[in-house]
PATORTI-137727 format. One record per residue (C-alpha): residue number from 1; residue in one letter; y, z, x negated. Coordinates in steps of 0.02 Angstrom, whole numbers. Each point is the difference from the previous one (the first is absolute). Last residue first. Example, Ala and Ser with C-alpha at 12.3 -4.5 7.8 and 13.67 -1.06 7.14 Angstrom:
<lumdos>
(2 'S' (-53 357 -684))
(1 'A' (-172 33 69))
</lumdos>
This chain:
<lumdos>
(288 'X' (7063 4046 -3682))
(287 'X' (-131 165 -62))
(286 'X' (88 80 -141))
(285 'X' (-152 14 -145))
(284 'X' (-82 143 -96))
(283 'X' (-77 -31 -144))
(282 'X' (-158 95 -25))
(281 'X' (-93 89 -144))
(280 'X' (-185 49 -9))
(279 'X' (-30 149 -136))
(278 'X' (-84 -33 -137))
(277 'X' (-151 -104 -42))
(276 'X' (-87 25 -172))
(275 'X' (-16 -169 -110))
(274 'X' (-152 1 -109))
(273 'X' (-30 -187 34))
(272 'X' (-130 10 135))
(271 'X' (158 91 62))
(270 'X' (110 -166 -16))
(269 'X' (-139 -87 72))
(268 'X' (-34 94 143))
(267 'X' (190 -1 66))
(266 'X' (15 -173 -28))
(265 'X' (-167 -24 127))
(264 'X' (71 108 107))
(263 'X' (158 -106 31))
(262 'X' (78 124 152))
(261 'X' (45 139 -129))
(260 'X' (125 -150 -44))
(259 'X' (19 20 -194))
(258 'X' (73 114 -124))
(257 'X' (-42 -5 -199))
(256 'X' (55 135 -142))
(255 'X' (-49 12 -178))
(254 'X' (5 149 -60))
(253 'X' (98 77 -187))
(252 'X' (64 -179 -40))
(251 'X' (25 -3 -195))
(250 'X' (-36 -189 6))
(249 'X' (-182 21 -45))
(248 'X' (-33 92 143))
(247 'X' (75 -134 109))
(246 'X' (-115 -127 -81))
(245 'X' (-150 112 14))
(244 'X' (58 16 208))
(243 'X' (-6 -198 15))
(242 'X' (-142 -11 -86))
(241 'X' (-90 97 102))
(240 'X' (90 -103 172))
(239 'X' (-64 -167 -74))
(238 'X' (-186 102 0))
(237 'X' (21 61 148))
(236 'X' (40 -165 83))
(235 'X' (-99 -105 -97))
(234 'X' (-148 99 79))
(233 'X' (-95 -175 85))
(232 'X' (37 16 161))
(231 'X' (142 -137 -15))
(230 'X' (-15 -145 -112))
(229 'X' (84 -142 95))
(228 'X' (149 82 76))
(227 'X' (70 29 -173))
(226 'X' (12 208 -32))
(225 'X' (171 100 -1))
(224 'X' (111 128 -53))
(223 'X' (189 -3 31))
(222 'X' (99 141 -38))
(221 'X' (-116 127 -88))
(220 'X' (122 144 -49))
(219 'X' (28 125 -145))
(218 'X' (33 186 26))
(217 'X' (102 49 -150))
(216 'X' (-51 90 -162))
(215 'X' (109 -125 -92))
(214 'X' (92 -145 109))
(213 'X' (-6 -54 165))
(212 'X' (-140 -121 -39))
(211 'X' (-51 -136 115))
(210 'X' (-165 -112 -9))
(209 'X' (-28 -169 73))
(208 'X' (-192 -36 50))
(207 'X' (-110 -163 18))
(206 'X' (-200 -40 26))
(205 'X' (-94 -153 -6))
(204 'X' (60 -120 -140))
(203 'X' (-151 -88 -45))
(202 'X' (-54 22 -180))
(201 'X' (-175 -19 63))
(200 'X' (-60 167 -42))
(199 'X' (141 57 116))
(198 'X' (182 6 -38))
(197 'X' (127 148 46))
(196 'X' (189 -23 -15))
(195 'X' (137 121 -67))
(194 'X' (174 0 42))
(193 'X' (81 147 -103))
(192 'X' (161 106 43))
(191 'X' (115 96 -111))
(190 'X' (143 -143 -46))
(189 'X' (-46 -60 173))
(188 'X' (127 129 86))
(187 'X' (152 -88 -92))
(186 'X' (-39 -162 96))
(185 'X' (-59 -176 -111))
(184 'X' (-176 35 52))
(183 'X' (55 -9 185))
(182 'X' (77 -145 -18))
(181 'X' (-118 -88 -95))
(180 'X' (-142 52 108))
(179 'X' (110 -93 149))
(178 'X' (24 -162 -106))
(177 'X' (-191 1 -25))
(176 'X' (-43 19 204))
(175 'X' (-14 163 111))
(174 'X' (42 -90 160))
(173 'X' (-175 106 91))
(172 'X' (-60 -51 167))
(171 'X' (-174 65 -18))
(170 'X' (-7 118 -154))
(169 'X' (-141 -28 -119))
(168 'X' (-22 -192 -31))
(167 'X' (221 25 2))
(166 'X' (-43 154 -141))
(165 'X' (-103 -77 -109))
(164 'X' (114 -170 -9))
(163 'X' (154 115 -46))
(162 'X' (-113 80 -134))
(161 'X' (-79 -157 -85))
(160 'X' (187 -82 28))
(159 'X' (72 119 -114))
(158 'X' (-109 -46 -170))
(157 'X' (128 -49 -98))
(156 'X' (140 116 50))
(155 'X' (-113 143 -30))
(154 'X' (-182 72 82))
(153 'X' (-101 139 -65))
(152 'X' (-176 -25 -12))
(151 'X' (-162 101 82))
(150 'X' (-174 -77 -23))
(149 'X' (-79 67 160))
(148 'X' (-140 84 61))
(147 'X' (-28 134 -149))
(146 'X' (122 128 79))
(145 'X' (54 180 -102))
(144 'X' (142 98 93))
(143 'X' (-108 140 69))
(142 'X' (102 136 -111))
(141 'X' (151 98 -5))
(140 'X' (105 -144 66))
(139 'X' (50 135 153))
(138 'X' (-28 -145 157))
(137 'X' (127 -22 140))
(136 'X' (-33 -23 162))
(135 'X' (142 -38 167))
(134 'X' (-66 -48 145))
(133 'X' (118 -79 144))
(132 'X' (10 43 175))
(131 'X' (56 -86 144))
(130 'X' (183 9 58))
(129 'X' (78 191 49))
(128 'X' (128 -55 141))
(127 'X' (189 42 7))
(126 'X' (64 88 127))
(125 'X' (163 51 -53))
(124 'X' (-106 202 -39))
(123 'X' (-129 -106 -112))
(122 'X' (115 -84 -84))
(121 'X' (108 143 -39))
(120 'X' (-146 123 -56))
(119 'X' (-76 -166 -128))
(118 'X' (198 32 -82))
(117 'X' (-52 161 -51))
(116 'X' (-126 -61 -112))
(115 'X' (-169 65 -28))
(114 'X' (-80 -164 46))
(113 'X' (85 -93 -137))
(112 'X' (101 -144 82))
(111 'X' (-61 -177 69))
(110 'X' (120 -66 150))
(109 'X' (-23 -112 122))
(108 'X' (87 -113 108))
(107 'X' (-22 -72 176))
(106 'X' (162 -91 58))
(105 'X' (160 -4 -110))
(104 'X' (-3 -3 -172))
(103 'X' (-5 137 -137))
(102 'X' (127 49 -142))
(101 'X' (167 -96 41))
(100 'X' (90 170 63))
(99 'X' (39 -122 183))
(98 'X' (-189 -5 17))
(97 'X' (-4 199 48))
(96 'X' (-144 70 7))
(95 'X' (-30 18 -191))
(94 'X' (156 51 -49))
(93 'X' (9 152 123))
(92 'X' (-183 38 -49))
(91 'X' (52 -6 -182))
(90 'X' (169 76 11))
(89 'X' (-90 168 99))
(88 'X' (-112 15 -142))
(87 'X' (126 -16 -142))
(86 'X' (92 149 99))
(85 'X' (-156 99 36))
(84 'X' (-95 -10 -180))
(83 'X' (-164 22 54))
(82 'X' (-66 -123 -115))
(81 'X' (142 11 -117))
(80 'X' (-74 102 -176))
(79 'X' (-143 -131 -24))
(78 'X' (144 -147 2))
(77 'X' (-71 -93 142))
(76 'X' (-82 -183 14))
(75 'X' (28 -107 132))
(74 'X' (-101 -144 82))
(73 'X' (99 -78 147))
(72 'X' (-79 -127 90))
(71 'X' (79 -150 133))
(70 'X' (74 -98 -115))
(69 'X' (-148 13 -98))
(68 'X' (-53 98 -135))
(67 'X' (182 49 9))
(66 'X' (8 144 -149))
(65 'X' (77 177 26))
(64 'X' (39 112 -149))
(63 'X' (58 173 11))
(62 'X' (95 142 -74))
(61 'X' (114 -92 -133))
(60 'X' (111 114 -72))
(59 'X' (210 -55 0))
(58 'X' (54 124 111))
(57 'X' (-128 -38 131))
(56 'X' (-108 -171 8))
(55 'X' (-95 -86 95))
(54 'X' (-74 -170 -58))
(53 'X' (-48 -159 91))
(52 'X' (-113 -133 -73))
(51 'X' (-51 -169 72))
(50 'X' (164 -99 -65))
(49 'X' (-43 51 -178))
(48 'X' (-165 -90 -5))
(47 'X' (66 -145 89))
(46 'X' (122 -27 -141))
(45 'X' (-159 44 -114))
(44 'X' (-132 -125 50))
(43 'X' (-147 3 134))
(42 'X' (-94 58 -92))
(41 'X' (101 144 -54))
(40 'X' (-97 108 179))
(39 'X' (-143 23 -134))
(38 'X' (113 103 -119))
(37 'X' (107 68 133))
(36 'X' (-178 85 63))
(35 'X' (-57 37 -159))
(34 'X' (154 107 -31))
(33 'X' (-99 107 132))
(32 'X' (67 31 171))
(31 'X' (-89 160 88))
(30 'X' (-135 108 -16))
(29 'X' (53 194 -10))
(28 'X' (13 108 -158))
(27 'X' (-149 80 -105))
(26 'X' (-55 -155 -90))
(25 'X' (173 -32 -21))
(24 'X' (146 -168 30))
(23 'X' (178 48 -5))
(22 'X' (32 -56 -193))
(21 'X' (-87 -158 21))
(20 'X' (98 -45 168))
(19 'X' (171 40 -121))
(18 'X' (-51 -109 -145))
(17 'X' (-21 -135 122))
(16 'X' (144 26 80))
(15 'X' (99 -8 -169))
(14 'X' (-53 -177 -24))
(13 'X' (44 -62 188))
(12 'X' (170 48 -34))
(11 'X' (69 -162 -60))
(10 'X' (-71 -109 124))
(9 'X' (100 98 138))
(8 'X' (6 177 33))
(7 'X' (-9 -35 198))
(6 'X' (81 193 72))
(5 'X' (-5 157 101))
(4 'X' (121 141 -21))
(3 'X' (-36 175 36))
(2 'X' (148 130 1))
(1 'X' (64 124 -92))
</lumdos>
């Protein structure tokens, strides 16, 4: 048997998210999230499909790369491959070479679990650990109650109140209505939530998206964000709160958030929040 790496195509995008669900576990590494795909839709579902890669042996799907970029790989494992030698070896080999169609030319980086095999490979062709990101994820036992915000949950009528949060939140972001649409109309939104926060002024201050991977699952915060204007002011936490008693009340068994470990201020809020840190994670890139 041997590995074979393919594009599924728009048609077997669905199935992939079912499959990320499956592989994600409070007990097993950090890596892609259903989530991920969800918020990558955006940008609509043709381009959707282009951006994923899958490797497969006899038929079984053992991992699950998705371009970020042109330039990133994300990939999710199968939990029984991560030191699987021969889907390991097809990786790296796919990976450095541009000719395999996975990763570009020049300085490229790739985001695996940490307990990989394939992290080995990199390091050994010289590949460089990048700066370090923070994982935290919070047990929704308790510590999910907030009183700052009025918290609502946004449809197709209310979209541009959530893509307007998040470009007075996000410098440079193209997250506009048709975008939300897009990404709402993907199979990975069919368990996901956009909620927005308002103050005592029914000002919009505060936005999150949600991702479920399904019952007793780790969910995922994928983006959260406060408007520019009303910083400093615990909308933050408290967006974050009900972020986590949303996932709880989708079946989610944690709720699961990584960030720079370089944005302190992130960091603080999301454990203000009840979030615990876990261990840092890095990409690790192929210098040009």
């Amino acid at each position: 048997m041997t590995i074979s790496l393919r594009t599924p195509g728009v048609d077997g995008l669905a199935p992939l998210v079912v499959k990320l669900g499956e592989w994600q576990s409070d007990d097993g590494p950090v890596q892609l999230h259903p989530g991920d795909l969800g918020w990558f839709w955006r940008f609509g579902v043709d381009r959707a499909a282009n951006a994923i890669r899958v490797w497969e042996r006899d038929g079984e799907l053992l991992a699950i790369g998705m371009l970020d970029e042109p330039d990133l790989l994300r990939v999710a494992y199968s939990p029984d491959a991560l030191q699987d030698e021969e889907l390991n070896h097809r990786l790296f080999d796919d990976c450095r070479d541009p000719e395999r169609g996975v990763l570009i030319e020049g300085k490229v980086y790739v985001e695996a679990p940490m307990d990989a095999l394939v992290q080995e490979l990199f390091t050994k062709d010289g590949w460089i650990q990048d700066d370090p990101w923070q994982p935290l994820r919070h047990p929704l036992t308790e510590g999910l109650e907030q009183s700052a915000l009025t918290i609502e949950v946004i449809g197709p009528e209310t979209a541009s109140e959530r893509t307007a949060l998040q470009r007075a939140s996000f410098d440079g972001s193209t997250f506009t209505d048709e975008r939300w649409h897009a990404m709402a109309a993907g199979t990975a939104y069919a368990a996901a939530r956009c909620l927005v926060g308002r103050d005592e002024q029914g000002t919009v201050v505060a936005g999150v998206t949600v991702w479920s991977a399904g019952e007793g699952k780790p969910g995922l915060l994928e983006p959260m964000g406060v408007h520019r204007d009303y910083r400093g002011r615990g909308y933050g936490e408290a967006i974050t709160r009900a972020a986590a008693a949303a996932l709880r009340d989708l079946g989610a068994s944690t709720a699961f958030v990584n960030t720079p470990s370089s944005n302190i201020g992130a960091v603080a809020t999301y454990q203000a929040a009840g979030f615990e840190p876990l261990a840092e994670v890095r990409d690790q890139y192929r210098p040009a």
